[in-house]
C-alpha positions as CSV (number, residue, x, y, z in Angstrom):
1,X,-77.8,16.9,-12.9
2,X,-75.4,17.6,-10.1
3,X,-76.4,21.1,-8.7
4,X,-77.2,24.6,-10.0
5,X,-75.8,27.5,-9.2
6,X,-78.2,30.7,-9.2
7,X,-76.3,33.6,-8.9
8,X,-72.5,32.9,-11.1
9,X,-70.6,36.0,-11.7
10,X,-67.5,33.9,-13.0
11,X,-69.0,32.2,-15.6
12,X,-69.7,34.4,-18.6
13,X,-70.7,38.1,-18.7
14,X,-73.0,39.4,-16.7
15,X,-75.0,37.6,-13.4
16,X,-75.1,33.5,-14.4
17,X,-77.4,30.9,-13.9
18,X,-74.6,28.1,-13.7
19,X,-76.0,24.8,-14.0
20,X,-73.7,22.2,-13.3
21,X,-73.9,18.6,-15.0
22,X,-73.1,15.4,-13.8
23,X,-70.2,13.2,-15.5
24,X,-66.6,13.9,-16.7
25,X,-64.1,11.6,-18.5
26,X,-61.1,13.6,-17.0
27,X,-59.5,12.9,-14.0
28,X,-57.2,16.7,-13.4
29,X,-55.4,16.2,-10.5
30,X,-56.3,19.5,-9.5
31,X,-60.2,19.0,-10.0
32,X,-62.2,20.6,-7.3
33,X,-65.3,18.8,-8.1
34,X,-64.3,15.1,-8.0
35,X,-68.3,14.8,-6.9
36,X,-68.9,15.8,-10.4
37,X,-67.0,12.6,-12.1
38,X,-69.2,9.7,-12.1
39,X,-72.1,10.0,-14.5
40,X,-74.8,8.0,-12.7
41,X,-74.9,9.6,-9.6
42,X,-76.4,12.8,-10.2
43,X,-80.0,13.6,-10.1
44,X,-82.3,13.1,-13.1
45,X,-84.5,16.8,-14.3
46,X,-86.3,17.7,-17.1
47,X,-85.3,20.6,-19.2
48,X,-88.3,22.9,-17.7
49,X,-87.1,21.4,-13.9
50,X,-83.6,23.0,-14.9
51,X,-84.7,26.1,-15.9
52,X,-87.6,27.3,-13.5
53,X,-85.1,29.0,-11.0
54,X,-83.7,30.7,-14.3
55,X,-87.4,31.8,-16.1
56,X,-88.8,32.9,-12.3
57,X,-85.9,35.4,-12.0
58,X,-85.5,36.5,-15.2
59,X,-85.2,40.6,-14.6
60,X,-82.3,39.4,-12.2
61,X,-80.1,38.2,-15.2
62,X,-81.0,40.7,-17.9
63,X,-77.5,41.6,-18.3
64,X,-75.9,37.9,-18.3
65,X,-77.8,34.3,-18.8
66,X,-77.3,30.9,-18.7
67,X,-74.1,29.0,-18.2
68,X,-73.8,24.8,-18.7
69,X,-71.0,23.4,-17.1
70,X,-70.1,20.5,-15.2
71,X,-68.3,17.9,-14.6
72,X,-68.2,17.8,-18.7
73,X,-71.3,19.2,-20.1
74,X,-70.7,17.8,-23.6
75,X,-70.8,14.5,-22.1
76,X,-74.8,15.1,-22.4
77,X,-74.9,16.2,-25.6
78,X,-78.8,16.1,-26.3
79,X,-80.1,17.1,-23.2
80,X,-77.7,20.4,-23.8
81,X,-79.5,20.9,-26.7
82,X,-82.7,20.8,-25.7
83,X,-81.9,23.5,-23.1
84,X,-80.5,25.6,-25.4
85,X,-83.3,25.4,-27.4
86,X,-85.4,26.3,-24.7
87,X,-83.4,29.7,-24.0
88,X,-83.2,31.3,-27.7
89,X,-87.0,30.9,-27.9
90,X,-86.6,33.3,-25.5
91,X,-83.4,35.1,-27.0
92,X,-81.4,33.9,-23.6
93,X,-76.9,34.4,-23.8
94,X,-76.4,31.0,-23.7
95,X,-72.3,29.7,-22.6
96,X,-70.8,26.5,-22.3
97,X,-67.9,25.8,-20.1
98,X,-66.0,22.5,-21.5
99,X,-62.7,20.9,-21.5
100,X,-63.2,20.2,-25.1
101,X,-62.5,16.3,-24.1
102,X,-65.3,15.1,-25.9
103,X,-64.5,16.5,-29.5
104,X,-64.5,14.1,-32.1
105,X,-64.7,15.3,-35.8
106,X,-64.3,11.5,-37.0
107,X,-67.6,10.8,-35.7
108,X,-70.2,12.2,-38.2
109,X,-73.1,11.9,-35.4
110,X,-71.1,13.5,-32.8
111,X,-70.4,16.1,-35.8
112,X,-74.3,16.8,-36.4
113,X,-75.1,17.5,-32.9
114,X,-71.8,19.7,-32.2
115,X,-73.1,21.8,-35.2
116,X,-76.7,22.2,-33.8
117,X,-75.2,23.1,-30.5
118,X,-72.8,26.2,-32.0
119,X,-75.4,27.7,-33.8
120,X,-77.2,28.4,-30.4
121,X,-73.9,29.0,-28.6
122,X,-72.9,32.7,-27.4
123,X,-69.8,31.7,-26.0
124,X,-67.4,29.2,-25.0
125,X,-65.0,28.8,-22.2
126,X,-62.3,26.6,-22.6
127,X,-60.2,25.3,-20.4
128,X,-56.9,24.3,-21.4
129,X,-55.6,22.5,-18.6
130,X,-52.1,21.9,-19.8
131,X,-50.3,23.3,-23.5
132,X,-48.0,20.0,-23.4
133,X,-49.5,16.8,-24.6
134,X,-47.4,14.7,-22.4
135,X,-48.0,16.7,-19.2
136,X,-51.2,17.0,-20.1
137,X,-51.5,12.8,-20.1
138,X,-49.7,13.1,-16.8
139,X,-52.2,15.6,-15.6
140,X,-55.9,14.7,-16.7
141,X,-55.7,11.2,-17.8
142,X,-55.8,12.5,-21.5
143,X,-54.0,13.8,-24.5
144,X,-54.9,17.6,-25.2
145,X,-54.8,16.7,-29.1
146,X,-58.7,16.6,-29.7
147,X,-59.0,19.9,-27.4
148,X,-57.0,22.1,-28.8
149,X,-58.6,20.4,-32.5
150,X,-62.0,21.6,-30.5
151,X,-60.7,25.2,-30.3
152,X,-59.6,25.0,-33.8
153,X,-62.9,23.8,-35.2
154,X,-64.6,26.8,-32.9
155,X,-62.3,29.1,-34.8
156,X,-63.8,27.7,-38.2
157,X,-67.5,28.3,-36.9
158,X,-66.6,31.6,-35.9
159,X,-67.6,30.9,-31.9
160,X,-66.6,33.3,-29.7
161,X,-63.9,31.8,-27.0
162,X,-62.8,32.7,-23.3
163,X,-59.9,30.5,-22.4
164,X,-59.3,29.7,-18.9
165,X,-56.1,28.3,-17.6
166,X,-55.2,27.2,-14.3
167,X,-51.3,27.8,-13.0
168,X,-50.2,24.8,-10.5
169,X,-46.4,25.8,-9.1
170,X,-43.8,22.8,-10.8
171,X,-47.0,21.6,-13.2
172,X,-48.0,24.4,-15.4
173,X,-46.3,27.1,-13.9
174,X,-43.4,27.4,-16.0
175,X,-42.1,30.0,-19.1
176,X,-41.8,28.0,-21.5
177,X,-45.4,26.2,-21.1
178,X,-46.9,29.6,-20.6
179,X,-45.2,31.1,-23.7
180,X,-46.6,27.8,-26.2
181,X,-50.1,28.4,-24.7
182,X,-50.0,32.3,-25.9
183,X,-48.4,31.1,-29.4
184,X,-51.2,28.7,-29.8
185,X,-53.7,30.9,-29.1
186,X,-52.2,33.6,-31.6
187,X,-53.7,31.3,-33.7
188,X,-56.9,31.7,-33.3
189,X,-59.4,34.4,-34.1
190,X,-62.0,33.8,-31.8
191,X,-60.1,34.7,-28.8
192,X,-61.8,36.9,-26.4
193,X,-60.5,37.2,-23.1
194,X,-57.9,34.5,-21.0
195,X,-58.5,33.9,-17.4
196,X,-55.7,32.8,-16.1
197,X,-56.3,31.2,-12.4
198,X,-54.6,30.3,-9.7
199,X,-53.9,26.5,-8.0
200,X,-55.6,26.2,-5.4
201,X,-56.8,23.2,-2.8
202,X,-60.4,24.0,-1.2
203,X,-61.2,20.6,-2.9
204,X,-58.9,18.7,-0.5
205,X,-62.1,18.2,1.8
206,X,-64.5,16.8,-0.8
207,X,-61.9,14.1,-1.7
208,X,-61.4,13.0,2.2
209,X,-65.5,12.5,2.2
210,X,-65.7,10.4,-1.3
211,X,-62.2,8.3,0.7
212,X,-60.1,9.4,-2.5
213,X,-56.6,10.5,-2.1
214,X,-55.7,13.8,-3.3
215,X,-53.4,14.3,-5.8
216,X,-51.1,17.4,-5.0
217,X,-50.6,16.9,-1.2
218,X,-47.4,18.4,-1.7
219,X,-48.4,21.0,-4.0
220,X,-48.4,24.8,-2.9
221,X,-51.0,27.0,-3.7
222,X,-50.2,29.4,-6.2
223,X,-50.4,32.7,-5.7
224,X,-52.9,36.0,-7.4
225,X,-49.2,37.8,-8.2
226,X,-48.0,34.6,-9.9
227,X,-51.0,34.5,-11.8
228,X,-51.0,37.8,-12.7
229,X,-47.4,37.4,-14.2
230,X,-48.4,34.3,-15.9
231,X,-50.9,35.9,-17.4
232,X,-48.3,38.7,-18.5
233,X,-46.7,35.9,-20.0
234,X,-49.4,34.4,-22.2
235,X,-50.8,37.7,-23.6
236,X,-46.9,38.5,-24.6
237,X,-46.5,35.5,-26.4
238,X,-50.1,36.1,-27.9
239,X,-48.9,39.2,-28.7
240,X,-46.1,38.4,-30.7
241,X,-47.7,35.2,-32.4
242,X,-49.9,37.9,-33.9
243,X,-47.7,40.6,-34.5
């Protein structure tokens, strides 16, 4: 566990109890969270332990619920689980907010538990960090094949999806980029809303204390009008796709 957050209201609908897991395979240059990477270093809590703060306020989040997120909250498949389990018992909105990193249909194991998960899953947010594979290498660390797979396979099951997408001026800030993310998600059924976010570096201190260097020193923040008109952008081509 890294932390929990108990009053989210960017997370989902509603107020959120954001509870924020330890460990991520992706290494975005932008991350805000580098605190979060490292698997081992969080704090260990049972299910129950996570969830008092959530269950002792529950009038206060009638109208929203509980949001996993990390780090990469997939990463701990079972425990996520369990704690979804724990909240429809109680008929709890239940979100996940994922990178999609850790999809694998060509494990069958991996598959199982993925299925259990969805079927106690309200909603997803997804973050497509970039809609080119190779900038997306260049970006995270990884190829974006198996994530926009994920998004895919949650179009099969049906899932209900909120994609988030960051703008970073000279990264992902560009037309053409921003018209192949709406065309891809014309594709899809299960689209529900697009956050579009701007760049921006409030994490510059946490990677000074963990003596890391930061990866977009020279990067300008971008700014709410820019990501306004990228958001233009996508819904345009989203549009279209689906025309």
């Amino acid at each position: 566990m890294h932390s929990i957050e108990s009053c989210g209201t960017v997370d989902g609908p509603g107020i959120r109890y954001v509870i924020f897991l330890q460990g991520c395979p992706m290494r975005c240059q932008y991350c805000h969270n580098p605190d979060t990477w490292e698997y081992g270093k969080g704090t260990e809590m049972t299910v129950q332990e996570v969830l008092e703060g959530f269950y002792s306020n529950l009038p206060f989040y009638r109208n929203g619920g509980v949001t996993v997120t990390g780090g990469e909250p997939m990463m701990q498949m079972d425990f996520l689980i369990e704690v979804f389990r724990d909240l429809k018992k109680h008929g709890i909105h239940t979100c996940i907010d994922s990178s999609g990193i850790m999809f694998n249909p060509h494990n069958d194991a991996f598959m199982k538990r993925l299925d259990e998960l969805l079927s106690m899953t309200d909603l997803i947010l997804l973050d497509i960090k970039h809609i080119d594979d190779r900038q997306h290498q260049i970006l995270t660390g990884h190829s974006n094949r198996q994530i926009l797979a994920f998004a895919k396979y949650l179009d099969e099951r049906g899932v209900p999806v909120w994609i988030r997408h960051v703008v970073v001026p000279g990264i992902t800030l560009f037309r053409e980029y921003l018209e192949q993310l709406g065309a891809f998600m014309g594709t899809l059924n299960n689209v529900k809303a697009l956050d579009v976010l701007p760049y921006h570096s409030m994490g510059k201190i946490k990677y000074k204390t963990l003596h890391l260097s930061y990866p977009l020193e020279n990067t300008r923040e971008a700014t709410r009008e820019e990501a306004a008109m990228a958001k233009h952008i996508i819904l345009s081509a989203y549009k279209k796709a689906k025309s």
